[in-house]
N, C-alpha and C positions, 0 to 999 in steps of 0.2 A: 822574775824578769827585772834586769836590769832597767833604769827610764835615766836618760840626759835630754837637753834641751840645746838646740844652733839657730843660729841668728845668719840671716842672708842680710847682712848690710848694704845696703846702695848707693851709691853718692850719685850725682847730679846726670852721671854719663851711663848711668843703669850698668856701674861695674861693681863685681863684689869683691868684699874687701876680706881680704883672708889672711890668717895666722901662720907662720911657722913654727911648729911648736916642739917645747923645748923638754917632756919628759914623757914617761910612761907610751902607753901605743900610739903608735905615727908620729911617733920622735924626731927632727927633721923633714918631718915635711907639711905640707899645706893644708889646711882645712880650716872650716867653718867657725867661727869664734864662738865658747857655750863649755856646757859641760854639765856636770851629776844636780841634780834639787838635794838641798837638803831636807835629813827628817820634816816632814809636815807641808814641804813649800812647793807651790804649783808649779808645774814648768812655766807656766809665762815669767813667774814671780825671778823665777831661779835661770830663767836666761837675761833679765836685766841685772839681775845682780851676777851674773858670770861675765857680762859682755864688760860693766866699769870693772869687775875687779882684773879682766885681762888685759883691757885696753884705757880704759879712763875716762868711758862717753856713756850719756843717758843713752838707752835704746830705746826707741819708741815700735814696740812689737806687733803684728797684722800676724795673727794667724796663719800657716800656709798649712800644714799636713800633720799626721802622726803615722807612723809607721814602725813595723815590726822585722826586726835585718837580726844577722849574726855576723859578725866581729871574727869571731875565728871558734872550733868548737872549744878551748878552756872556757869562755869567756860569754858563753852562752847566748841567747836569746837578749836584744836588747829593743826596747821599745824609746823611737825618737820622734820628739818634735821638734818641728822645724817653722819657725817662724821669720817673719821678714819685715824690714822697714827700714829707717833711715835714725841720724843718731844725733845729739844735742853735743856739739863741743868736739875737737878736734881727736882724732886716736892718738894715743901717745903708746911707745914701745914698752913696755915694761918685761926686761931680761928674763925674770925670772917665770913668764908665763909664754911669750912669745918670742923668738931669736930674732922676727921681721913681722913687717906686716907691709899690705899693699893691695892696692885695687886691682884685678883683673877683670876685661872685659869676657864676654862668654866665646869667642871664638879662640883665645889665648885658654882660658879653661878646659874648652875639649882635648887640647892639645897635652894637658898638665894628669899626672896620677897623684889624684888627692889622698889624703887619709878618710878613710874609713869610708871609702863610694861618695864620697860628696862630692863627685863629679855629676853621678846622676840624680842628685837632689837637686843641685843648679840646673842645670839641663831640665828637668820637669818643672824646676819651678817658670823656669822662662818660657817653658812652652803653652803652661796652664795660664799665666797672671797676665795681665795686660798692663803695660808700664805706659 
């Protein structure tokens, strides 16, 4: 089984701040900022160092969920965690990981088709956490 790690960023207005992303699956469109751990490294470890090396801000990570989805059947089984919190120092674009980035509030979210169901990851996570 596959494991990656996404970060529900927040800023001040409890909207998340999401990637348009620029290769491999959900090319073009919106989703969670994060990605693979490398050999040895915990998901918490490897979504702060996914989150600067995509955008260029500390993450400060709060636990939210783990869960088990499929991507498509090549691509098998993948196990994600998903954690949440807010970030030290401004996002900055960097071309070669994200095309855009931007905050959306959760009612613009329902309305949008994420990459990889991270529609209903937002969606649960607003419904569970108390902001």
């Amino acid at each position: 089984m596959k494991t990656v790690a996404r970060a529900i960023i927040l800023n001040e207005k409890h909207e998340v701040l999401l990637g348009k992303r620029v290769r491999n699956n959900g090319e073009g469109q919106w989703a969670l900022v994060g990605g693979k751990p490398d050999e040895g490294e915990a998901p918490e470890q490897a979504v702060v160092r996914e989150v600067m090396e995509e955008i260029g801000v500390v993450f400060h990570p709060v636990f939210f969920k783990d869960m088990v989805t499929h991507l498509s059947v090549e691509d098998g089984e993948w196990q994600v965690f998903v954690f949440y919190g807010s970030v030290t120092g401004t996002p900055v674009l960097k071309p070669d990981e994200v095309s855009d980035l931007r905050y959306f509030g959760r009612d613009e979210i329902r309305t949008m088709k994420l990459a990889f169901g991270h529609n209903g990851i937002i969606e649960d996570f607003f419904s569970r956490v108390s902001l």
